[in-house]
C-alpha positions as CSV (number, residue, x, y, z in Angstrom):
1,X,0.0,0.0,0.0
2,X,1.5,3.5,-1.0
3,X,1.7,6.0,1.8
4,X,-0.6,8.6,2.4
5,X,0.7,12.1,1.9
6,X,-1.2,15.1,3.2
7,X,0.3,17.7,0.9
8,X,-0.1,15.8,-2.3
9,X,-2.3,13.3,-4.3
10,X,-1.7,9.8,-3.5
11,X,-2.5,6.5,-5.5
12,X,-3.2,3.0,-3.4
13,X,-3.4,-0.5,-5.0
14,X,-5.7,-2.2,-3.4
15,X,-4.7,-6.0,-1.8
16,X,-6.2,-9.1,-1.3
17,X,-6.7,-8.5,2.0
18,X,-8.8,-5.1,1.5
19,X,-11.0,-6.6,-0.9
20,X,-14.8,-6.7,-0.2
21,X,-14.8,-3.3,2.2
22,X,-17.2,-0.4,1.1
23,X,-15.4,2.0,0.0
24,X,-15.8,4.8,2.9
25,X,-15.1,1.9,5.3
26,X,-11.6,1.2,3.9
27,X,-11.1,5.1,3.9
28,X,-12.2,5.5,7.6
29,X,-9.2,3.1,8.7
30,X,-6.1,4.7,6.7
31,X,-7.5,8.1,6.9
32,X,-7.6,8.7,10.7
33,X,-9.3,10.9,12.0
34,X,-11.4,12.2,9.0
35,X,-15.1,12.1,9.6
36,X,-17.3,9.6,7.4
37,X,-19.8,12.1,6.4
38,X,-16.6,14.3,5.0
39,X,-15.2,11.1,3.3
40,X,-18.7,10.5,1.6
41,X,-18.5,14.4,0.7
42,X,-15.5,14.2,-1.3
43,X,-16.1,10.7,-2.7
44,X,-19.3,12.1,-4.1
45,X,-17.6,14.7,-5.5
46,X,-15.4,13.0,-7.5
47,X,-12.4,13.8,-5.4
48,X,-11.3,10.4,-4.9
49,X,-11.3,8.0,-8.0
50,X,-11.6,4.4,-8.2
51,X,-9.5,3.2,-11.3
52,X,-10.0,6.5,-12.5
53,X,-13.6,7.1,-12.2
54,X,-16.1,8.2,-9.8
55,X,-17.2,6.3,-7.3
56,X,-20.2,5.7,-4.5
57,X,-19.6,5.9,-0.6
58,X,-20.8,2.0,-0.6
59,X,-18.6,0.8,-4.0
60,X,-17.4,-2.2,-3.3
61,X,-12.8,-2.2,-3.7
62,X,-11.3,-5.1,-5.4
63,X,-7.9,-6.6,-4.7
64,X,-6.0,-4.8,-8.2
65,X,-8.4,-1.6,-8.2
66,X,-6.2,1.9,-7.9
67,X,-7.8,4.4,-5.5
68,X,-6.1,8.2,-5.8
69,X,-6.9,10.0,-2.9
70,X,-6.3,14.1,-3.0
71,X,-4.2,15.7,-0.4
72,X,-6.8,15.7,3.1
73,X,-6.3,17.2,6.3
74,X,-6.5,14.7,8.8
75,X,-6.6,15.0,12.6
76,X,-3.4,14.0,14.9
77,X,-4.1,11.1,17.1
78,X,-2.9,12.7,20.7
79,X,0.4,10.9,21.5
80,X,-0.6,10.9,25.0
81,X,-3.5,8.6,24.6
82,X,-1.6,6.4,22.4
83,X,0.8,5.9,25.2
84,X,-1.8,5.0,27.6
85,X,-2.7,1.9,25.9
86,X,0.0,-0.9,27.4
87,X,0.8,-3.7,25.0
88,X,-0.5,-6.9,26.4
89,X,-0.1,-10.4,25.1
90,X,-3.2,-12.8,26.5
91,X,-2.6,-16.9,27.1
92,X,-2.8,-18.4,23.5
93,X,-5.1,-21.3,22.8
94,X,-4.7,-21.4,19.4
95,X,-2.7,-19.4,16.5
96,X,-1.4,-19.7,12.8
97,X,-1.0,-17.0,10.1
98,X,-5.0,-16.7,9.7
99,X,-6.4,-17.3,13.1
100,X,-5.8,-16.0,17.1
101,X,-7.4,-17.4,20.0
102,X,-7.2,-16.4,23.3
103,X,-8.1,-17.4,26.2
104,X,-9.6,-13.8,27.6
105,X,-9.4,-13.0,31.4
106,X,-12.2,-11.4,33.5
107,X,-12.4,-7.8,33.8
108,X,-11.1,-6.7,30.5
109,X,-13.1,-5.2,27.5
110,X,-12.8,-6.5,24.3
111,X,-12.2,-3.4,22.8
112,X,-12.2,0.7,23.8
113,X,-15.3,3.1,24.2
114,X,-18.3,3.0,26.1
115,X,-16.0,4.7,28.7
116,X,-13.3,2.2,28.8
117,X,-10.3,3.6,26.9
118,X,-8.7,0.2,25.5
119,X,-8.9,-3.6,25.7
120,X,-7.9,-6.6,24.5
121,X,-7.9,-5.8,20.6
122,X,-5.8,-2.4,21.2
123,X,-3.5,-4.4,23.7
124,X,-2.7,-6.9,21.2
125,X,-1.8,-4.7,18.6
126,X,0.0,-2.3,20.4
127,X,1.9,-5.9,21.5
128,X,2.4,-6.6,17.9
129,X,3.5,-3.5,15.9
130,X,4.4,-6.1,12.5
131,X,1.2,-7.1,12.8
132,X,-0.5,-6.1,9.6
133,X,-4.1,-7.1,10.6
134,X,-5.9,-8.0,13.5
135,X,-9.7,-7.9,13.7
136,X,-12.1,-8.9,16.7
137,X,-14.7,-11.9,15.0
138,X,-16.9,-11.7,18.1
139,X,-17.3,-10.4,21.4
140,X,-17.1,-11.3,24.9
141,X,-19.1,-9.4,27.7
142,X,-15.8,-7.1,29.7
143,X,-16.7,-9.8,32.9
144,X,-16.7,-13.1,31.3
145,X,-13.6,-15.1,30.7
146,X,-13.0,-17.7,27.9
147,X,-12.3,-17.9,24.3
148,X,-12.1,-15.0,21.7
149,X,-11.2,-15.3,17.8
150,X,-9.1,-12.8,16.4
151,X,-8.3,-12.9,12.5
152,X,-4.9,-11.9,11.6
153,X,-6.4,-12.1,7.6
154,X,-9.2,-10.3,6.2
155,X,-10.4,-13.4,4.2
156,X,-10.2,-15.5,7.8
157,X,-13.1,-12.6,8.9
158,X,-15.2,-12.6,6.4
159,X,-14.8,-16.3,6.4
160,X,-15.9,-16.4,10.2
161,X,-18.7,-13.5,9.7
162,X,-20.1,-15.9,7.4
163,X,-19.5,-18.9,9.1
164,X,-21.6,-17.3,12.9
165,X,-24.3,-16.2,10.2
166,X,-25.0,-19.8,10.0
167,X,-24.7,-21.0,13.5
168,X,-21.3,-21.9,13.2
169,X,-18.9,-22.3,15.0
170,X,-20.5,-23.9,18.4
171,X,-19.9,-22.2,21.6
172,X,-20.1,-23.8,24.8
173,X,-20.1,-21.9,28.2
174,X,-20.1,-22.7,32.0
175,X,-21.9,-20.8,34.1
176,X,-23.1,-21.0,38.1
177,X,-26.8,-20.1,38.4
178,X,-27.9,-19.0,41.9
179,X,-31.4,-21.6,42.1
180,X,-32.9,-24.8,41.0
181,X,-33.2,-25.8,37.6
182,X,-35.6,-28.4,37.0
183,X,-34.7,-30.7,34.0
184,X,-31.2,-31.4,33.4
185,X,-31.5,-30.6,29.9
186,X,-33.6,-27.9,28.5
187,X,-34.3,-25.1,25.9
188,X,-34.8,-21.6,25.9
189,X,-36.5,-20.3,22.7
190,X,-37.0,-16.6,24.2
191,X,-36.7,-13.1,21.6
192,X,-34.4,-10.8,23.3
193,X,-34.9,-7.0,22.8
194,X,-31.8,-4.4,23.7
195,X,-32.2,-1.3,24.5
196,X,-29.4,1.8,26.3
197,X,-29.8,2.7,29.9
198,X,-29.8,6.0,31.2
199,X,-26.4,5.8,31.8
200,X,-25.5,4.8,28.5
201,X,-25.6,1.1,29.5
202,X,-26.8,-1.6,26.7
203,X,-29.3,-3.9,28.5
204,X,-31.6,-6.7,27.4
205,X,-34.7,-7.7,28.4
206,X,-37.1,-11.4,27.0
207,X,-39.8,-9.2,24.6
208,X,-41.7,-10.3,21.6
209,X,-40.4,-7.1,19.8
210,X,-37.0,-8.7,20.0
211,X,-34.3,-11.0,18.0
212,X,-35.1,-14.4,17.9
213,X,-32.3,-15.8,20.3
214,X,-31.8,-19.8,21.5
215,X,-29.7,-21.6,23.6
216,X,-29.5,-25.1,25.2
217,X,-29.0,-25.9,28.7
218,X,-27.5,-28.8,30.3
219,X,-26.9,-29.5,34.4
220,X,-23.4,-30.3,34.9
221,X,-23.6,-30.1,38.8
222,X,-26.1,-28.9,41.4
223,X,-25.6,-27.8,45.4
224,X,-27.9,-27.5,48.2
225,X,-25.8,-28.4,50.8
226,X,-25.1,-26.9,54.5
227,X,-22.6,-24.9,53.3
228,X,-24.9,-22.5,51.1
229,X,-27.5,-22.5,53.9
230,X,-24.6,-21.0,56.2
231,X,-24.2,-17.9,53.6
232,X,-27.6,-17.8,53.0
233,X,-27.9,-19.4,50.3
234,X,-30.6,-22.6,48.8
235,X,-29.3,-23.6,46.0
236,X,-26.9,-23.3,42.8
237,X,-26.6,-25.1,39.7
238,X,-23.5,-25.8,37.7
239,X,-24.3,-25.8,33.9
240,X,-23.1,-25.6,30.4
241,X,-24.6,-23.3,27.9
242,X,-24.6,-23.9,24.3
243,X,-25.5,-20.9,21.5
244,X,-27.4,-21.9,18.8
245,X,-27.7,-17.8,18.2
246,X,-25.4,-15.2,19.6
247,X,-27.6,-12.3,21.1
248,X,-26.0,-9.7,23.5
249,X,-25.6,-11.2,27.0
250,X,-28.1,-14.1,25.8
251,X,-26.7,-16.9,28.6
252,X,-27.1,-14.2,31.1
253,X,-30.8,-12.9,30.8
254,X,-32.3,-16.6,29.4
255,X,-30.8,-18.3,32.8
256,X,-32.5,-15.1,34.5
257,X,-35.8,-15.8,33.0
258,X,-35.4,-19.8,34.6
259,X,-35.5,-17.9,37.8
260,X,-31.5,-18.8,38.1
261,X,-29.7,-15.5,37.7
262,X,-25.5,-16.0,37.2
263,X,-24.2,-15.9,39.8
264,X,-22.0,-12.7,40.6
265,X,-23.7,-10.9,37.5
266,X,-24.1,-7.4,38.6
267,X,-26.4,-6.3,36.0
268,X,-29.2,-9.2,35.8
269,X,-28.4,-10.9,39.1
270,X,-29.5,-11.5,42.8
271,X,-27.4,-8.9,44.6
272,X,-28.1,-10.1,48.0
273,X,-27.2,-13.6,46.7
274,X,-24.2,-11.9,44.8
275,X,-23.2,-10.5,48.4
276,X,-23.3,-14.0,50.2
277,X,-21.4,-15.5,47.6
278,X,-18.4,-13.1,47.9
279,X,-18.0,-14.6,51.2
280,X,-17.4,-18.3,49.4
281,X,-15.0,-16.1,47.1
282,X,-16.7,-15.3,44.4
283,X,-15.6,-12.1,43.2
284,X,-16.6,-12.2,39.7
285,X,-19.5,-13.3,37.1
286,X,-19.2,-16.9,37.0
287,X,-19.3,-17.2,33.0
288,X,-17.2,-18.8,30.8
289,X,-17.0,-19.2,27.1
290,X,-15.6,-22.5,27.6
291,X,-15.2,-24.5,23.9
292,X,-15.6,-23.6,20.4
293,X,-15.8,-26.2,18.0
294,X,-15.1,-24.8,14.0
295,X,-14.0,-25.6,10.9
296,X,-10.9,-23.4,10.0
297,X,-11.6,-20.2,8.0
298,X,-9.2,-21.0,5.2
299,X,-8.2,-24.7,5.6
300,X,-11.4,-26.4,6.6
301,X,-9.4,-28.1,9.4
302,X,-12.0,-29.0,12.3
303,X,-10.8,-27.1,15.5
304,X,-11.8,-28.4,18.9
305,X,-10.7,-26.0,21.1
306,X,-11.5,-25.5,25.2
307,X,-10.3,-22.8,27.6
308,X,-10.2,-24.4,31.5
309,X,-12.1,-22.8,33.9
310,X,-10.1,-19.7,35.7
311,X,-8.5,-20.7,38.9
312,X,-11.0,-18.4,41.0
313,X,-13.9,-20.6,39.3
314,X,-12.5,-23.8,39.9
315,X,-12.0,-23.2,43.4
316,X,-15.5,-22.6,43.9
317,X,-16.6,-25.3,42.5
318,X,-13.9,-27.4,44.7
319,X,-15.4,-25.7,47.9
320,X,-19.2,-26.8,47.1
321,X,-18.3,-29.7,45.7
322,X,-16.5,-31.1,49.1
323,X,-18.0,-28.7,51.9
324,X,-16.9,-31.5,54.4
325,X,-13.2,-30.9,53.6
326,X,-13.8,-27.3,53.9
327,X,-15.4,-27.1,57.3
């Protein structure tokens, strides 16, 4: 790709790898700091030329097609806020030249904004300068642990895009639910609507004006021994949560709606529950994205990957599984 020049016109060939993008999408990214609607303005203009000829905001690049851009003022990223984003490498579950996964800790974003300044995808790159692309395929809610693709190719991202379109790959959680579950394997077939809080806050509520969301319950465990009932506590249930959609915080409100809230969730949880269980240790959401199974983006390979549960999780489970050896 040529470099950009502010004082003059510049021409870019487009890659492989930039292939597919809109056209004001592509420029948003290597143009920083430039507003879309003043990107759209000059494209419409006839400013920038595709292969020499006008183009529309939502064109369509090729890998081979020459873009010229005209000299552009663009705006200075602050050095200072550059600097605050630490470079970061997370624990590696699986990588090759297409395709990172990580296994994601509790407690960090998936990526800036919403009044968090950076996470994982900015630590990872600031970590890897050379690294030419590297692209978030999903998300993962800041306070649940577990597996998170990154492509390192544009072709792996489009692939995946594609791919969780059609209920691919699988994704298996665990979760604690604070309650009694009835059947130890069960669906829940429940539209969930989102909406933004008053503080800016996305939540989600069951609501037949939502998105069609399903996911598939199994009991791994379940405790109702002396030791809850010394916290406070009846009962909590171990299970494993499989996606067959991938709605914002889906596990979490569906287990709320079987009347078995995660436990430690601070938005659709029991809070006095949450408060007996920090006495147990519990000082997180208990939710992990636990396995994905996928066929590799560009090979087809079948992946089977799994992410243990975090030490703080497994002890937990330890202590209610043997409460005798505890006390």
């Amino acid at each position: 790709m040529s470099t950009i020049s502010k004082d003059s016109v510049s021409h870019i060939l487009i890659g492989s790898e930039e292939a597919g993008q809109r056209l004001d999408n592509y420029l948003i990214k290597i143009l920083k700091g430039v507003p879309k609607s003043h990107l759209q303005r000059i494209i419409r203009s006839g400013e920038i030329r595709l292969n020499k000829k006008r183009a529309k905001p939502d064109s369509r690049i090729a890998a081979g097609d020459v873009l010229r851009i005209p000299p552009i003022r663009t705006a200075e990223k602050p050095p200072a806020r550059t600097a605050a984003v630490p470079a970061r490498e997370f624990d590696i579950v699986y990588e090759d030249e297409a395709l990172l996964v990580i296994d994601k800790p509790a407690g960090v974003a998936v990526h800036g904004g919403s009044g968090v300044s950076f996470g994982v995808i900015e630590q990872l790159r600031r970590a890897r300068p050379e690294a030419k692309y590297l692209e978030l395929v999903h998300r993962l809610d800041k306070d649940t642990s577990g597996l998170l693709m990154i492509a390192k190719k544009r072709s792996a991202l489009v692939k995946l895009h594609e791919m969780i379109r059609n209920d691919h790959p699988k994704k298996i959680y665990t979760a604690l639910g604070v309650g009694k579950l009835p059947n130890d394997r069960f669906h829940v077939r429940l539209p969930l609507f989102k909406y933004t809080g008053a503080q800016g806050e996305k939540i989600v509520r069951v609501g037949e004006d939502g998105q069609a969301a399903h996911t598939v319950f199994r009991v791994l465990n379940r405790f109702s021994d002396g030791l809850l009932h010394q916290v406070g506590l009846s009962a909590l249930t171990l299970v494993e949560a499989t996606l067959k959609t991938g709605r914002t915080h889906q596990i979490r409100v569906h287990l709320q709606s079987q009347n078995c809230p995660i436990a430690g969730d601070e938005r659709y949880g029991d809070y006095q529950a949450n408060r007996r269980l920090q006495k147990l240790g519990l000082k997180r959401m208990f939710l992990h994205a636990s396995e994905l199974h996928l066929d590799h983006p560009l090979s087809g390979e079948k992946l089977v990957l799994k992410a243990p549960l975090p030490q703080e999780l497994q002890q937990l489970v330890l202590i209610l599984s043997h409460p005798k050896a505890e006390h």
